[in-house]
C-alpha positions, 0 to 999 in steps of 0.5 A, spaced: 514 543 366 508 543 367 508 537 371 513 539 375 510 546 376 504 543 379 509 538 384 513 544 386 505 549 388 503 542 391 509 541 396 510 548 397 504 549 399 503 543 404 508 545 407 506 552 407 500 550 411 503 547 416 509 553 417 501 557 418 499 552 422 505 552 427 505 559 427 497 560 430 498 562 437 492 557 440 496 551 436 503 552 440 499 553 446 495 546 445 502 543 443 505 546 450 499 543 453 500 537 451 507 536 453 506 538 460 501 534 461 504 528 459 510 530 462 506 531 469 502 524 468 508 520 467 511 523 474 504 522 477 504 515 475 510 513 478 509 517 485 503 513 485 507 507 484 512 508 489 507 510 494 503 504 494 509 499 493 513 502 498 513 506 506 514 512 502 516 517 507 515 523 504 510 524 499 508 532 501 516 533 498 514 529 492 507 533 491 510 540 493 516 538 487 510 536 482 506 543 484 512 548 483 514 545 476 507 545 474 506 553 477 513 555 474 514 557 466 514 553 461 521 551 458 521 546 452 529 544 453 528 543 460 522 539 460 524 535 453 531 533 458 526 530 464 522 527 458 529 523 456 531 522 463 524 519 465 524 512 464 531 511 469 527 515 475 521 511 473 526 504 474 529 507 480 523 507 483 522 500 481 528 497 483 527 501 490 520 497 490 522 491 488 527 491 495 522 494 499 517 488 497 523 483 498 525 485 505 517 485 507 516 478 505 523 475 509 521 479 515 513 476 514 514 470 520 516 475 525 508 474 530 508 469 535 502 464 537 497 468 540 495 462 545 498 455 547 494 451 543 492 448 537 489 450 531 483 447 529 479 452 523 484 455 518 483 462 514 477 462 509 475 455 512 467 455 515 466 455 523 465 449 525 457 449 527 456 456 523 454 459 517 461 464 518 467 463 514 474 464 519 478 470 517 484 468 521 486 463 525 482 460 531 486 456 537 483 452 542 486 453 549 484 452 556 479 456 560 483 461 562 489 461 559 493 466 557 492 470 551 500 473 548 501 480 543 503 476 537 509 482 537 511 490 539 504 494 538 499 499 541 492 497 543 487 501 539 481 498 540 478 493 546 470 492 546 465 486 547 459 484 542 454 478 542 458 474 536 465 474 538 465 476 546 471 480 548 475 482 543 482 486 542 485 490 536 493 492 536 497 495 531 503 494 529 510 496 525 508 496 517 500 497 517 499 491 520 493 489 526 493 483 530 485 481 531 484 477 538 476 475 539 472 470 543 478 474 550 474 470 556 478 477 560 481 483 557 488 486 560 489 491 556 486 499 555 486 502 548 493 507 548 498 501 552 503 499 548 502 491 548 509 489 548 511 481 544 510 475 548 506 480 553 499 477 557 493 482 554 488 477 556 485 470 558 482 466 553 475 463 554 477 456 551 478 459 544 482 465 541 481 467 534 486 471 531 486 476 525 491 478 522 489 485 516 494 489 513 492 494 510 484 494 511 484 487 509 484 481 512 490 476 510 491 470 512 496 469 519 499 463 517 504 468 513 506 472 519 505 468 525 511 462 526 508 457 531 514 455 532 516 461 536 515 463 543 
């Protein structure tokens, strides 16, 4: 009887303490805290995911919808039917992704041939006769020769230095720029639409051409078919 006496005032005030504790103000504060928080990062998370994976075209919408859940009242049940329905957003955002990525990948070799020439210094090979390492393709050419747009764009940039003579930057559909140095004559201003095959210069006996996606050099052979004129 004894025994089962102190069980009974064991349990009964474990429980008991727990029933106090839940009933404290600042623990149903931090508990709802904590729900929302997790709740909010999971959303930002995948916003993220989707924006860095994918031409996301309205990012202020998806900002503005997470701002109103976070300035609207709490609701327990509706927050815990978000919870459940979480993990099917979050793989429809995947699946959106994975096509996205797939549909940029087959239309990769869509550049032509900057020059008529041939490649003689791939990407990430030493220049010959100098210390540099290539950060795209050079093409050897004639004197003169013309200079194409590897595809549809607007020219953003023209200017000269020391190293590399005269130089060209278009921009393209798809963050993507096209680099032309070493121009023996610029045809072009900065704000012309460059259209794909269209002459922008002459070469001064090589062209090398850049290619950067998303402010990093890639390597051209993945978007230019030498093979199309």
């Amino acid at each position: 009887m004894i025994m089962q006496k102190n069980r009974k005032n064991l349990f009964g005030g474990t429980f008991k303490k727990r029933n106090i504790l839940i009933g404290i103000p600042g623990y149903r504060n931090w508990l709802k805290k904590m729900i929302i928080r997790i709740f909010v990062s999971a959303i930002l998370l995948a916003t993220v995911v989707m924006i860095q994976t994918s031409n996301f075209k309205q990012p202020k919408k998806m900002l503005g919808f997470i701002e109103t859940k976070l300035e609207s009242d709490f609701n327990a049940g509706a927050c815990l039917v978000g919870i459940k329905k979480l993990p099917i957003y979050i793989h429809a955002l995947g699946e959106k992704a994975i096509t996205t990525i797939k549909i940029e990948h087959k239309s990769g070799k869509r550049f032509i041939s900057p020059v008529d020439g041939e490649i003689t210094t791939y990407f990430d090979e030493e220049i010959a006769g100098t210390s540099n390492i290539s950060k795209g393709l050079i093409f050897t050419s004639e004197v003169g020769q013309d200079i194409y747009s590897v595809d549809d764009g607007i020219v953003i940039d023209v200017g000269s230095n020391k190293s590399i003579g005269n130089y060209m930057i278009i921009k393209h559909k798809g963050e993507l720029l096209s680099v032309y140095k070493y121009i023996g004559t610029n045809h072009m201003n900065i704000n012309q639409r460059a259209e794909r095959g269209q002459v922008i210069g002459v070469s001064s006996g090589r062209v090398l051409l850049e290619v950067w996606y998303r402010n990093e050099p890639v390597d051209p052979i993945g978007y230019i078919d030498t093979d199309i004129q």
